[in-house]
N, C-alpha and C positions, 0 to 999 in steps of 0.2 A: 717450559712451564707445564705442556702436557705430559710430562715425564713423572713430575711433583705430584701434581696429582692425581695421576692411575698410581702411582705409586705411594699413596696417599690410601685410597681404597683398596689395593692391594693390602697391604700391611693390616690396616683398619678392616676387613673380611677374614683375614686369618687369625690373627688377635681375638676379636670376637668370637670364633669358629672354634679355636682353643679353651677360651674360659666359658663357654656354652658348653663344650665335651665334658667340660671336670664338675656341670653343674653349679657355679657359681657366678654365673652370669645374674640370677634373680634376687642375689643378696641387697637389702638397702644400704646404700652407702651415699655419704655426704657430698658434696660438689668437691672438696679439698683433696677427699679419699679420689676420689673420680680423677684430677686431675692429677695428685701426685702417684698414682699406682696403676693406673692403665697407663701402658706405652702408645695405644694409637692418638691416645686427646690431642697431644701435644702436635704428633704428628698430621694429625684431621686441620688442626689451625692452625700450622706451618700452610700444610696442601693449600688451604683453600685462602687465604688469606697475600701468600705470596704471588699468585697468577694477578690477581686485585691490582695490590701496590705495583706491579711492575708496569699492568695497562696505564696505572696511574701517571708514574714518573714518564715512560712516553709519549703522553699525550701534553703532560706539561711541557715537554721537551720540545717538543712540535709548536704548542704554543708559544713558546717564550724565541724560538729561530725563528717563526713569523713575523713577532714581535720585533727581532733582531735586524730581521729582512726589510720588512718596511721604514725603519728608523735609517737604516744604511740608505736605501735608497730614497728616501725624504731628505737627506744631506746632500746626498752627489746630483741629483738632479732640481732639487730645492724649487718644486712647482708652485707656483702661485697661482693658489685659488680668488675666486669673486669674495670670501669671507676678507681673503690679506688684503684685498685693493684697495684704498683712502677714497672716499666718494667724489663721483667727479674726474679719476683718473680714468684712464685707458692701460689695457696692458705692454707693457712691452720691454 
């Protein structure tokens, strides 16, 4: 993921560095222009966007086998708490 993005600002440093040299870096252009006619945009919200999602799905990933984990082990060992007891009983 940190490949993506130095190579993210890599690309996006030169790009700019190019169209700053030919003087056209200060023209107004529209957000649409922006997007479809620069090569770094795309590549700036790739970068930074895919390091994100990816912490994302790991951490749901994490969540959801802990989830797994305790459910597994709530079957096989099937503990009974003071909440399941019927009042008046004892455990056993």
């Amino acid at each position: 993921m940190a490949v993506i993005n130095g190579l993210n600002f890599t690309v996006t440093g030169i790009c700019r560095y190019i169209v700053l040299g030919s003087g056209h870096f200060h023209e107004p252009m529209t957000s649409r222009q922006c997007l479809f006619t620069t090569p770094w945009l795309i590549i700036m919200i790739i970068g930074e966007t895919y390091p994100a999602s990816m912490t994302l799905v790991v951490s749901l990933e994490r969540f959801f086998a802990s989830m797994l984990i305790a459910a597994i082990l709530n079957v096989l060992f099937n503990v009974q708490t003071n909440a399941d007891r019927q009042c008046g009983t004892t455990s056993g």
